[in-house]
VEXDREN-2710 file (C-alpha; in Angstrom, 1 decimal):
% VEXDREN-2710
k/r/px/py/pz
1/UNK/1.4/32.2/146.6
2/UNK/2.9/32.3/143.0
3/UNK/6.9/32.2/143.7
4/UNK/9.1/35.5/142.3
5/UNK/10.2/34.0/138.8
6/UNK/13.4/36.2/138.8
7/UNK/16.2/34.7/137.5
8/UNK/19.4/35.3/140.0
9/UNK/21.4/38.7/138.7
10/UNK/24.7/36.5/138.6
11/UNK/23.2/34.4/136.0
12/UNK/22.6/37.0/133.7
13/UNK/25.8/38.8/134.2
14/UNK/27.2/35.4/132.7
15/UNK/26.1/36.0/128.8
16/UNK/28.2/39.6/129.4
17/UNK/31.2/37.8/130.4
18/UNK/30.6/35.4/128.0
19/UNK/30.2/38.1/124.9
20/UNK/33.7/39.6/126.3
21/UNK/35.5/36.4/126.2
22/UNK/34.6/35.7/122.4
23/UNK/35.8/39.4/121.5
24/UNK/39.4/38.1/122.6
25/UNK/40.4/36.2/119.9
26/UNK/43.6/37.8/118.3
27/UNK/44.0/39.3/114.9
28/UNK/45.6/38.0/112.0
29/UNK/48.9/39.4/111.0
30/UNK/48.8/41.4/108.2
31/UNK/50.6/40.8/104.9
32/UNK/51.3/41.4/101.1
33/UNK/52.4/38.3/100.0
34/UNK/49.5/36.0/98.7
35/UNK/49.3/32.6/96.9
36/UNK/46.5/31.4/94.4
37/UNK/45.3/28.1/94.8
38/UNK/45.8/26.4/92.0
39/UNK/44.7/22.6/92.5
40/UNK/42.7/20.8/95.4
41/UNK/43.3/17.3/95.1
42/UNK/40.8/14.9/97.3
43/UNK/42.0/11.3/98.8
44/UNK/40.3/8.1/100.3
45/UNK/36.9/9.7/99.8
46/UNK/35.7/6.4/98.0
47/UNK/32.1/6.7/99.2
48/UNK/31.8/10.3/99.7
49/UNK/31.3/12.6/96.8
50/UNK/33.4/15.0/96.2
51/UNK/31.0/18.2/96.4
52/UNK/30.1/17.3/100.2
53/UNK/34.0/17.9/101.1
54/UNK/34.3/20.8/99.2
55/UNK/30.8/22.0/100.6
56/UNK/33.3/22.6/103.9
57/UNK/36.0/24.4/102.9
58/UNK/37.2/27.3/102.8
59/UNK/39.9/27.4/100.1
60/UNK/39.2/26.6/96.7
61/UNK/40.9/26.4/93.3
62/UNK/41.4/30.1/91.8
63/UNK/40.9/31.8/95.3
64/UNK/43.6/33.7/96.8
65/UNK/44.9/34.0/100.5
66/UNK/47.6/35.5/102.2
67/UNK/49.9/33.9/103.4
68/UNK/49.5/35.2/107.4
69/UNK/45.8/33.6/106.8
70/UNK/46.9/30.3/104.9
71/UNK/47.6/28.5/108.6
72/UNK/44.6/29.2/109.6
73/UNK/42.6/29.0/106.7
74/UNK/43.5/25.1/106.7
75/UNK/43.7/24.3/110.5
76/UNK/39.5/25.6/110.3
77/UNK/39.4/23.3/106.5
78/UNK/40.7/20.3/108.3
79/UNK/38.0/20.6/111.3
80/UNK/35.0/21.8/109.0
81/UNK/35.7/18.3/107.0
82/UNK/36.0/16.1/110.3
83/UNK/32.5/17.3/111.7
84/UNK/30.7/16.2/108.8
85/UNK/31.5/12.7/110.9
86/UNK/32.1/10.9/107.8
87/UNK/35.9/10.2/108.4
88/UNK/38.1/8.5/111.3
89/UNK/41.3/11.0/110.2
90/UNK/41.3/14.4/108.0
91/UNK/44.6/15.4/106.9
92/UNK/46.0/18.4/105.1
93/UNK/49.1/18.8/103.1
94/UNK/50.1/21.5/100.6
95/UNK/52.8/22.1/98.3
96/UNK/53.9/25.7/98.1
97/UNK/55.4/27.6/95.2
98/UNK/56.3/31.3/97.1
99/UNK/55.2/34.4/95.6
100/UNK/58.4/36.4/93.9
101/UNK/59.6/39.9/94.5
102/UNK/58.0/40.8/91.3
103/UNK/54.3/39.4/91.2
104/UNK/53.8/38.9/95.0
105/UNK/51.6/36.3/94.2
106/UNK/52.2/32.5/94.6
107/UNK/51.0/29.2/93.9
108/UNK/49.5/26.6/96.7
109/UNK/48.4/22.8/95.4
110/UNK/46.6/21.4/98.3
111/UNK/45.8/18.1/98.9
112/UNK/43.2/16.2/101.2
113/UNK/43.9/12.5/102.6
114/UNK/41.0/11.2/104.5
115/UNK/39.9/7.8/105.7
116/UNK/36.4/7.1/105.7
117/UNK/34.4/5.3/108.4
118/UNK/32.1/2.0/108.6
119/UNK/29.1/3.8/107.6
120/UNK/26.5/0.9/108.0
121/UNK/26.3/0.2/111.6
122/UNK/23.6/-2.7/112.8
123/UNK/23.6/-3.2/116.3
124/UNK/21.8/-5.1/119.4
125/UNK/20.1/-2.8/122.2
126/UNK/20.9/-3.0/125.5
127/UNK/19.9/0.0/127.7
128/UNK/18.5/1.6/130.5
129/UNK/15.5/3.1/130.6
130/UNK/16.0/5.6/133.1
131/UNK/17.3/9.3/132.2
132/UNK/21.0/8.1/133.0
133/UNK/23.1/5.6/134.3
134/UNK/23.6/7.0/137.6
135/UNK/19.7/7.2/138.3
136/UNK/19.4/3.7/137.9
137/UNK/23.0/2.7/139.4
138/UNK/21.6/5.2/142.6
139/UNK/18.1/5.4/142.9
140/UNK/17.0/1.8/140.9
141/UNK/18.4/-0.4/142.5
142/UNK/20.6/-1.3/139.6
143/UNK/17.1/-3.2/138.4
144/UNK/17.8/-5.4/135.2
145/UNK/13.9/-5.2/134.2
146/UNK/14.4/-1.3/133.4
147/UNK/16.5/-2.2/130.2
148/UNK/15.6/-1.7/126.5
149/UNK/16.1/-4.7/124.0
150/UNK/16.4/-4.6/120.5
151/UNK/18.2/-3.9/117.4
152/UNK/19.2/-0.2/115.9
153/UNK/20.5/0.4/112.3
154/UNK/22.4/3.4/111.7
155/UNK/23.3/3.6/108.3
156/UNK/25.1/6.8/107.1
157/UNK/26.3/8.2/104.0
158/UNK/23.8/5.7/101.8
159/UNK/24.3/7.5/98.7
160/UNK/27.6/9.5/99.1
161/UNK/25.8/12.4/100.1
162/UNK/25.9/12.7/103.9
163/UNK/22.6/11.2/103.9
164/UNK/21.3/9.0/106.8
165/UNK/19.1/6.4/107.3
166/UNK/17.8/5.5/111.0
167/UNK/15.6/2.4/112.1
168/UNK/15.0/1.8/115.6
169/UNK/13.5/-1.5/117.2
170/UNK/12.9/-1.5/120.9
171/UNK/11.3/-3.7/123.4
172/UNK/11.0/-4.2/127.3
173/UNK/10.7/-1.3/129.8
174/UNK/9.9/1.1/126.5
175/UNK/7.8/-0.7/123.4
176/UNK/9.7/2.1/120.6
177/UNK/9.5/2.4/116.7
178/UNK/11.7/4.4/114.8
179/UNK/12.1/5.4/111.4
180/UNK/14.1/8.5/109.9
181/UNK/16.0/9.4/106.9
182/UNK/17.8/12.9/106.5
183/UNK/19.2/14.4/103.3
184/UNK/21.8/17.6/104.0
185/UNK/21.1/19.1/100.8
186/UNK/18.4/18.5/97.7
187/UNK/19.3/21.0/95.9
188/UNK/22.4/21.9/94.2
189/UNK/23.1/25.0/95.8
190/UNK/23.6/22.7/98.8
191/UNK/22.0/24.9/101.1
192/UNK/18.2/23.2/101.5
193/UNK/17.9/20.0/103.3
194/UNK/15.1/17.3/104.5
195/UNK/14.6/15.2/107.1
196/UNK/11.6/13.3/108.0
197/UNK/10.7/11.2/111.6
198/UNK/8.2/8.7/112.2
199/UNK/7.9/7.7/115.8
200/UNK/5.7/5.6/117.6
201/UNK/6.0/4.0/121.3
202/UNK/4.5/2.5/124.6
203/UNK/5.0/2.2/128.2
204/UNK/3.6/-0.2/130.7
205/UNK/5.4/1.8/133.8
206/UNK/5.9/5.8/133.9
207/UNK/6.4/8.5/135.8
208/UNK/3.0/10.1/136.5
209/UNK/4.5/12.8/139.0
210/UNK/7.3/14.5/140.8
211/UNK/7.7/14.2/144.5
212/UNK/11.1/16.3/146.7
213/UNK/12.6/16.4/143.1
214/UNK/12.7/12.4/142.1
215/UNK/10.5/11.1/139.4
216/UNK/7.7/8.6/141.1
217/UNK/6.5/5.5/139.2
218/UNK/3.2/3.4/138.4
219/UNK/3.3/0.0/136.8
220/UNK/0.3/-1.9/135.3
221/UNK/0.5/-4.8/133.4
222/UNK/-1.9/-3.0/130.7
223/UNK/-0.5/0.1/128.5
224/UNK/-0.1/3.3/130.6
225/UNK/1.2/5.5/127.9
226/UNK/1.2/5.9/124.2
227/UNK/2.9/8.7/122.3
228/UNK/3.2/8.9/118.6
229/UNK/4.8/11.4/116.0
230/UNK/5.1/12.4/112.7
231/UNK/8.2/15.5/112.0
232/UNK/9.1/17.2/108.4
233/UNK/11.9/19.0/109.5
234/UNK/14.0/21.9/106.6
235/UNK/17.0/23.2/107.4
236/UNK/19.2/25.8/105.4
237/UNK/22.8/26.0/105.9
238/UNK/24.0/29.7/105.1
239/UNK/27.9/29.5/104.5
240/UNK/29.6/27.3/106.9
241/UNK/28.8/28.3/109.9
242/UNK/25.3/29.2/109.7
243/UNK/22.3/26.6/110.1
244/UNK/18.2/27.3/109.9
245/UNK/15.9/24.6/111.4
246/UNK/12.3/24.9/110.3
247/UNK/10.6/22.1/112.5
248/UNK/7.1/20.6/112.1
249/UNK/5.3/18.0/113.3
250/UNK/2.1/16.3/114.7
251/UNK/1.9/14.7/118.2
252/UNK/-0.6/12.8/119.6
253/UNK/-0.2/11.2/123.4
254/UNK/-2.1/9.3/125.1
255/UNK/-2.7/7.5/128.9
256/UNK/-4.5/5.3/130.5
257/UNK/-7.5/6.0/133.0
258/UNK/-5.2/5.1/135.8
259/UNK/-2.9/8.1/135.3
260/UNK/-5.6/10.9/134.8
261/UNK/-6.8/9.7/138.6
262/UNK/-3.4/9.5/140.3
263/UNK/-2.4/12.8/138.6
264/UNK/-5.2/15.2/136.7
265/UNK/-2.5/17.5/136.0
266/UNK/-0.6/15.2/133.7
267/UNK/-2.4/16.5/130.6
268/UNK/-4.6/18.9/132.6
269/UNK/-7.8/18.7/133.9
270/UNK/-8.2/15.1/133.8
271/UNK/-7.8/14.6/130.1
272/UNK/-6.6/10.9/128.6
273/UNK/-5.7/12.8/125.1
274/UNK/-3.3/15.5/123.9
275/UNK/-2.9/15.9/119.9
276/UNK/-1.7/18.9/118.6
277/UNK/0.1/20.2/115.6
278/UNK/3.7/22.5/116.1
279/UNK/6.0/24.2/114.3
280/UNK/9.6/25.8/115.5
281/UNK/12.8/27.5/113.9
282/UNK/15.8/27.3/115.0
283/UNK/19.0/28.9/114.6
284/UNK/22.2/27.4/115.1
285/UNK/26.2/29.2/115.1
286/UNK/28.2/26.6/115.2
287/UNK/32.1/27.0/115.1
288/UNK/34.1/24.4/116.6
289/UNK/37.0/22.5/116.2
290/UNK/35.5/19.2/116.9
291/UNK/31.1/18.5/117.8
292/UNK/31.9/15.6/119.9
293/UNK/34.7/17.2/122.4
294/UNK/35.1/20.9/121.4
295/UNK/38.3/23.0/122.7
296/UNK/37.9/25.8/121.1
297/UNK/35.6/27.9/118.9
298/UNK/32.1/29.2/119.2
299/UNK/28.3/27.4/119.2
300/UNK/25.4/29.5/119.9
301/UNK/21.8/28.0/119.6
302/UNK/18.2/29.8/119.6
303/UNK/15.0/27.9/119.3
304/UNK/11.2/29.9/119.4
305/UNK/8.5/27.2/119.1
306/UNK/5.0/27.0/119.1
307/UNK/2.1/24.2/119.9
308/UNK/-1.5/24.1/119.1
309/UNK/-2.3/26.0/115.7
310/UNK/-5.0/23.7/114.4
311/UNK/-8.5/24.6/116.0
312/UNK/-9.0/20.8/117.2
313/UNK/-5.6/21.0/119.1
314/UNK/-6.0/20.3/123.0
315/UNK/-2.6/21.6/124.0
316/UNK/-1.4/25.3/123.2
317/UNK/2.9/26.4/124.4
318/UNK/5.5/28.6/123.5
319/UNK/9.1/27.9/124.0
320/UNK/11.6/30.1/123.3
321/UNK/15.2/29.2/124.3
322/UNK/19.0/30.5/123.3
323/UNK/22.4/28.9/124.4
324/UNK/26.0/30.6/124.3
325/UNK/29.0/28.4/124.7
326/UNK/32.3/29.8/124.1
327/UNK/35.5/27.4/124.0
328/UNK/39.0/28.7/124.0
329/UNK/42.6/27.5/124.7
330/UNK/44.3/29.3/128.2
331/UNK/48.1/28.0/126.6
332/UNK/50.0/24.6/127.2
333/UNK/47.6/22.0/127.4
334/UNK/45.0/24.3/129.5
335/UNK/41.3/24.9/128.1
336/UNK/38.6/26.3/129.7
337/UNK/34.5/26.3/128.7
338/UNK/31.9/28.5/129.6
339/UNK/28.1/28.2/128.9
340/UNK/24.8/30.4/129.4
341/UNK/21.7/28.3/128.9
342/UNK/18.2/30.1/129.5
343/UNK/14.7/28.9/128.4
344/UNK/11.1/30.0/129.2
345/UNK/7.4/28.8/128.5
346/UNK/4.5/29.9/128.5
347/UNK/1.2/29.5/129.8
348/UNK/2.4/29.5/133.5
349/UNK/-0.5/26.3/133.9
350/UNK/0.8/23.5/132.0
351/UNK/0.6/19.9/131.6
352/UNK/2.5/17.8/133.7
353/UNK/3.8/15.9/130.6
354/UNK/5.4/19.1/129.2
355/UNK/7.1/20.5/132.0
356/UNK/10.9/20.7/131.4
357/UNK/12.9/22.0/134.1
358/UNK/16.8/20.7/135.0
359/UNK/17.3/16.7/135.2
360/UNK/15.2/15.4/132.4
361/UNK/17.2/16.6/129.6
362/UNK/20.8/17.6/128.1
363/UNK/19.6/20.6/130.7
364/UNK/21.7/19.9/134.1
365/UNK/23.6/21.6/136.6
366/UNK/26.6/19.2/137.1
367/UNK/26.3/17.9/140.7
368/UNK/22.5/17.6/140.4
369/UNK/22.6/14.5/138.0
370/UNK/19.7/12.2/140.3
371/UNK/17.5/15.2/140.2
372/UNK/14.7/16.3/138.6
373/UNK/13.6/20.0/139.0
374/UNK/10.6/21.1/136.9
375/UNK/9.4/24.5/136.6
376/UNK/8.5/27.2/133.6
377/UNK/11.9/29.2/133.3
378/UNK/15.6/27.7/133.4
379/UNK/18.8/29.6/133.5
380/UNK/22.6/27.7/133.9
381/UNK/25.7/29.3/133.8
382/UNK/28.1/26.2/133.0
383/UNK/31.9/26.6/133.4
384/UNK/35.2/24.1/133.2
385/UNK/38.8/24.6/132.9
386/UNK/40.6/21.0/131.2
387/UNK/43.9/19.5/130.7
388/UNK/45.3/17.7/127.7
389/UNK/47.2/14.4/129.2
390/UNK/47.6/13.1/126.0
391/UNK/46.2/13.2/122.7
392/UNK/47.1/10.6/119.9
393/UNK/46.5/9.1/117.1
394/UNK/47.6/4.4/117.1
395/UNK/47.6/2.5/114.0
396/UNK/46.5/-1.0/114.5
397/UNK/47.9/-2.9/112.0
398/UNK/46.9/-6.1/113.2
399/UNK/43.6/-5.1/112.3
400/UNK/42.8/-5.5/108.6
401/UNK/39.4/-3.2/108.2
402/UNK/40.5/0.0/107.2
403/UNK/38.1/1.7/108.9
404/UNK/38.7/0.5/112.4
405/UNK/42.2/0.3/111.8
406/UNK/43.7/3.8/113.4
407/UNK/42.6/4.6/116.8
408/UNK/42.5/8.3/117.7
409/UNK/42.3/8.4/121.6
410/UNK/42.6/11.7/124.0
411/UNK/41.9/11.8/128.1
412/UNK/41.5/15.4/130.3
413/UNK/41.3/16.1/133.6
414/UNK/38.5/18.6/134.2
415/UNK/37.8/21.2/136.7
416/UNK/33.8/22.2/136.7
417/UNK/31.6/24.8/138.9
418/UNK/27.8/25.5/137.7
419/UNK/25.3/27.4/138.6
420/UNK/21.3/27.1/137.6
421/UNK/18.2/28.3/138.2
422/UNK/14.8/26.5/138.0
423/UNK/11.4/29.0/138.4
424/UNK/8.6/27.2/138.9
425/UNK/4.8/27.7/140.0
426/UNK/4.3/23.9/140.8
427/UNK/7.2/23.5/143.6
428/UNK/4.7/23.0/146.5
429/UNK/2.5/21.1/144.4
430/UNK/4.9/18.4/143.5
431/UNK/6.8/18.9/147.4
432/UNK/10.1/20.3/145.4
433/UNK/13.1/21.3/147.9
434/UNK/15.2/22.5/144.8
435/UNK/12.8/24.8/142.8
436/UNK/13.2/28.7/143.2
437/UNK/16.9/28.9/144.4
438/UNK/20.2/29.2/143.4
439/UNK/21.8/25.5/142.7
440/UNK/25.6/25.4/143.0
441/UNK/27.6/22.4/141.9
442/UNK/31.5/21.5/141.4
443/UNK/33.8/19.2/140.7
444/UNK/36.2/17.2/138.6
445/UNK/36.1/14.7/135.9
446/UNK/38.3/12.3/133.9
447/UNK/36.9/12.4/130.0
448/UNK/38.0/10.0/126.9
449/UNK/37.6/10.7/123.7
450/UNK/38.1/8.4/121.4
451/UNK/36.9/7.6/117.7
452/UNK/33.3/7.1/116.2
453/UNK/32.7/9.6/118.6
454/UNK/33.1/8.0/122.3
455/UNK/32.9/9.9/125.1
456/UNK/33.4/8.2/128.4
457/UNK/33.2/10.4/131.8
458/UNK/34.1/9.8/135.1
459/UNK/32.9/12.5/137.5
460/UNK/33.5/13.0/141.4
461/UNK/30.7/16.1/142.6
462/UNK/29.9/17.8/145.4
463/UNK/26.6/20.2/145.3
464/UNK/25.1/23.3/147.2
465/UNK/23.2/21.2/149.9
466/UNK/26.3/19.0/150.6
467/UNK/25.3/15.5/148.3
468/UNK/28.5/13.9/146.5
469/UNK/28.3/11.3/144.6
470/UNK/30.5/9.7/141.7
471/UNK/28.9/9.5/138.6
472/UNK/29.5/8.0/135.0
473/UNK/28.5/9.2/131.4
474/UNK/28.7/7.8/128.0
475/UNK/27.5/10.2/124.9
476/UNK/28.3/9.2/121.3
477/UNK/27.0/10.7/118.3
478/UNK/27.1/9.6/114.9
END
């Protein structure tokens, strides 16, 4: 019997409550008096053109702000400039010469200090192969033969332009290749920017199927699993705020005899092959004070993609997904977070190998972290109220490399309660208990935040069928 796909009322009432919350933001006082800018000056930016700072700001020379807006107006400069993740400290100052009782217009020199980062970073790999650290702390026995070996270079900013260059090495549980370089902007505009992704890797042990909501594993001493990618991705970046994703790219996967017997379904009906070619946009809204650990501000995401438009293609899909997360300060030290996540995919029969549910992905419903939950259609409402114990900024002087040198560190304590939703057709098939009901999960966390943008977090949860557990997270982005 096909399973009611409805997604519970209370998750949809989120996105309402969500929309009233970001409607709350105060309005500027209003005022007369205004100030021209008359000179930005830009500091430290050794590396870093200048055009790529300016690209994020707001004020310019010969532009004119009032004054009520000026505070402002530079708090959102100073963030714009440290997301680009090109500097370990943004500062602002500005010199102001206040408008007179007879012109009403004054005169603002601003000036921008910044201190770049290491931007070539070359490191060894040492990491699990499982989905998180708490799968294979919990479920793996903490097995040392489920790591990844290797070497990663990370090399940013290579010509002053924002520009990255990514090569990835990888050996032991996953056999990985890696090579990408992205440009923000090729034109002069700076709007219209390029990426492009090769990707090629291997497994000798994967999961094949799901059984009560755990991943189940074969292991051959031959290759089980090849996969193998080639992306062109364009993007266009309206304003500041605004960001278009134009996504295309050619897959082709393959396995080995021994999974199309153990599970037909992996590819469907038995196949060893899927190759197709796909193509997705994406739009992205994204203002917030700070990409690694936002507190307050705005990000909205909507993706619509599509698989299989050559006539040889073996594998047809559409996904369509959208994300609302709305950050805002409660006064003090408080913050609170709230998030509605929904996706849905189409055919209802799909590949094994395709189906995304909660668990294998950024997708989760805190509490549910050793879980995997597949199914067609997703929906999480995502909510957490924080407190600031500190927030600082040390200057190690001992330390001689300027770009290591001042250590920005910030820890919260933080209250959570999720709910999710996971519809899927396959729940008796692969024995799932967690499918096709509400999942409710709470608890608290101690995050810290500190620079190249470390995240380290120590959760305590407790979930709707009773399972705690104490789980930790490291997310970094560069």
């Amino acid at each position: 019997m096909t399973p009611n796909c409805r997604l519970p009322v209370v998750l949809l009432l989120a996105a309402f409550l969500l929309s009233v919350l970001s409607a709350s933001a105060s309005t500027p006082v209003d005022s007369s008096r205004s100030v021209i800018v008359r000179s930005v000056t830009l500091q430290g930016n050794y590396r870093t053109r200048d055009r790529i700072i300016l690209r994020e700001m707001t004020l310019h020379v010969g532009d004119t702000v009032r004054l009520a807006e000026l505070p402002g107006r530079l708090a959102w400069d100073q963030r714009n400039i440290s997301n680009t993740n090109l500097f370990v400290t943004v500062d602002l100052s500005t010199i102001l010469i206040p408008p007179d009782d007879s012109t009403q217009v004054g005169w603002l020199d601003l000036s921008v200090a910044m201190k770049e980062r290491w931007y070539l970073i070359a490191y060894p790999v040492f990491d699990l192969a499982d989905r998180n650290f708490n799968e294979w702390w919990y479920d793996r026995g903490r097995d040392l033969r489920r790591v990844i070996y290797g070497a990663r270079l990370s090399y940013r900013n290579v010509t002053g332009n924002n520009d990255v260059l990514q090569v990835i090495f990888e050996r032991g549980f996953l056999q990985r290749t890696v090579l990408s370089y992205s440009k923000p902007y090729i034109d002069r505009a700076q709007r219209i920017g390029l990426r492009v992704d090769l990707s090629y890797s291997t497994n000798k042990e994967i999961p094949y199927r799901t059984q009560f909501d755990k991943w189940v594993y074969v292991k051959n001493e031959e290759q089980l699993r090849s996969r193998a990618y080639a992306a062109v991705i364009l993007t266009h970046r309206r304003g500041l705020y605004h960001y278009h994703t134009l996504d295309t790219r050619y897959s082709r996967n393959t396995i080995a005899d021994t999974i199309a017997r153990l599970n037909p379904d992996y590819f469907l009906d038995s196949r060893t092959e899927q190759q197709y070619m796909s193509i997705s946009y994406g739009y992205r809204y994204d203002r917030r004070d700070n990409v690694s650990y936002p507190l307050r501000g705005t990000l909205f995401t909507g993706v619509v993609g599509v698989a299989g438009i050559l006539p040889h293609d073996n594998f047809h899909f559409l996904d369509v997904s959208a994300s609302l997360t709305r950050y805002w300060p409660l006064g003090g030290k408080f913050y609170a977070t709230g998030t509605v996540r929904a996706r849905s995919t189409w055919p209802t029969r799909q590949p094994y190998f395709n189906l995304r549910g909660l668990g294998n992905s950024v997708d989760m419903v805190r509490g549910y972290e050793l879980f995997v939950i597949d199914g067609q259609r997703t929906a999480i409402w995502r909510n957490s109220i924080r407190y600031q114990l500190f927030n600082t900024r040390k200057q190690l002087n001992w330390l001689h490399i300027r770009q290591f040198n001042t250590l920005p560190i910030a820890a919260y304590i933080t209250a959570f309660g999720d709910a999710g939703y996971v519809c899927s057709t396959v729940a008796e098939q692969y024995q799932s208990r967690l499918a096709n009901q509400l999942l409710l999960g709470t608890g608290m966390s101690l995050d810290i935040v500190t620079y190249y943008n470390f995240v380290m977090r120590f959760s305590g949860t407790i979930n709707r069928q009773g399972n705690t557990g104490f789980f930790f997270n490291l997310a970094q982005q560069f």
